[in-house]
Structure formats: C-alpha cells, structure tokens
C-alpha angles and dihedrals in degrees: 000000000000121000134175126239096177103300099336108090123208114230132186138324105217109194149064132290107228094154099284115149115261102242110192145157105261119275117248142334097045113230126212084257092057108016117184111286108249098171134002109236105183138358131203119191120184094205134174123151086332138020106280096181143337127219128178144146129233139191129243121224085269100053095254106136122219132182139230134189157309092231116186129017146293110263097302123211104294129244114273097237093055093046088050098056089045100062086038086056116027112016100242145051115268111253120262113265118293122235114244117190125198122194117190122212124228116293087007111139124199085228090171130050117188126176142142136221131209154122121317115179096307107356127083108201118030123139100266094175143031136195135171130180130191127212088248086069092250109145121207113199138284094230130186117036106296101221115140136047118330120230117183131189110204112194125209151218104343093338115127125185098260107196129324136226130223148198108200144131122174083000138005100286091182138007137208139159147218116237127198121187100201093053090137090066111100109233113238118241122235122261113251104228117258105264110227 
C-alpha cells in the first residue's frame, strides 16, 4: 500500500498481526507536536533472531528533530520452542536482542531498505531482518536472522527513507516506511522570532 502525507509517501508494511499495537507518525495534517518527516537522522533496532523494537529521530521541513519510539520490546521471553531447541543445541538461551545505533551524518540519506519476514516459534510473519543503506554506501545491519521472504525499498534520484511505522508488541510484528522524494533538499531551518 502506498499513501501520501504531503510529499512523503507511506509505503508497507511488510509483517504479521499477532496483536501488537500499530505505532505510527500522526496522520495530516502534521501538528507542531508531529510535523511531517522530511529526513531520518538516526535509527536504533533491538534486534535478536528477530527484530524486538525499533527508535529514531527525524527532521521537519524546518530542521527541528523530533523522536519516535522505541516501538516493540525488549527481547521478550522467547517462544518455547526456540528456546528448546536452544538449550538441546547449543547449551544455553540466546542472548536478548542487542541494541544498533546509526548516526547519519549531515546530508546522508538511508536510499535502501532490505528486510525479510518469516516464521519465529508460533508465529508465521514477523520482521526477521533489517538493513538500511545510505547514499554515502554505508550499510546498517541487517539485524535479526534473516530467515523468510525479503522484501527491499529502493529508493531513487534525491529521494531518502524519512521515518517508519510499526506494528509490534513483544517484536516488530510489521514494518513500513516514509519516503520522501525530495530527501537532498536541506531542511530550513525555522526562523527564531525578532526579539523585541
């Protein structure tokens, strides 16, 4: 499904729905609270076997940066069958999720989203894998197993991923993203008021 919020199109998700609450930017017209997302500034995944949560901050169209997030949790209790076959192969529980933090640099745009979806203990389509790759060729993951069916926004010309929206509970249950085309384009930043 692809929607518009001004020039920034919605695009996905890509997931289950196993329950998990629906955490999202809020719909237009954007408030001075939740502007419109014009660039993605950093990302955080808690990520295991599978994606736990997902953070990061964004910029308006006037430079101000706003967070959202975490969405998801923090390595829940692990399906019984995973955790079975852990202690049968390996001796021990796999560790909970591990934090990853990307920074991007000034004028960076995330220009590729990769990721998978597939089956973890009882559950047949969560996000087991994130990627994200900037214009500058930085590469961010993937995180989480990997094992399902891939899914992959490119994104083209002077376009850049802008924010995402989740459904998740214990894990990320689905993922989408923001796109905005026009991602190259600095944000201006708002005028400070004449002081008197």
């Amino acid at each position: 499904m692809v929607s518009l919020i001004s020039t920034v199109a919605k695009i996905g998700p890509w997931g289950g729905n196993y329950g998990g609450a629906d955490h999202d930017l809020p719909p237009p017209p954007a408030t001075a609270a939740a502007p419109t997302p014009h660039s993605l500034r950093s990302v955080s995944i808690r990520a295991g076997k599978v994606l736990d949560s997902i953070a990061f901050t964004y910029a308006d169209a006037g430079g101000a940066v706003h967070a959202a997030g975490p969405w998801g949790g923090d390595g829940g209790k692990l399906p019984e069958e995973v955790a079975a076959a852990a202690l049968r192969d390996v001796g021990k529980l796999p560790p909970r999720g591990t934090v990853n933090e990307l920074a991007l640099e000034d004028g960076e745009r995330v220009t590729e989203v990769h990721g998978t979806v597939g089956p973890y203990g009882d559950r047949d389509s969560l996000v087991t894998s994130l990627k994200l790759v900037t214009d500058r060729g930085r590469a961010f993951g993937p995180f989480g197993y990997g094992a399902g069916t891939p899914f992959s926004v490119p994104v083209l010309g002077h376009g850049g991923v802008a924010a995402f929206f989740v459904r998740a509970g214990d894990f990320v249950e689905a993922v989408g993203v923001y796109v905005n085309p026009n991602a190259a384009a600095t944000p201006t930043p708002t005028p400070k008021p004449a002081e008197n």
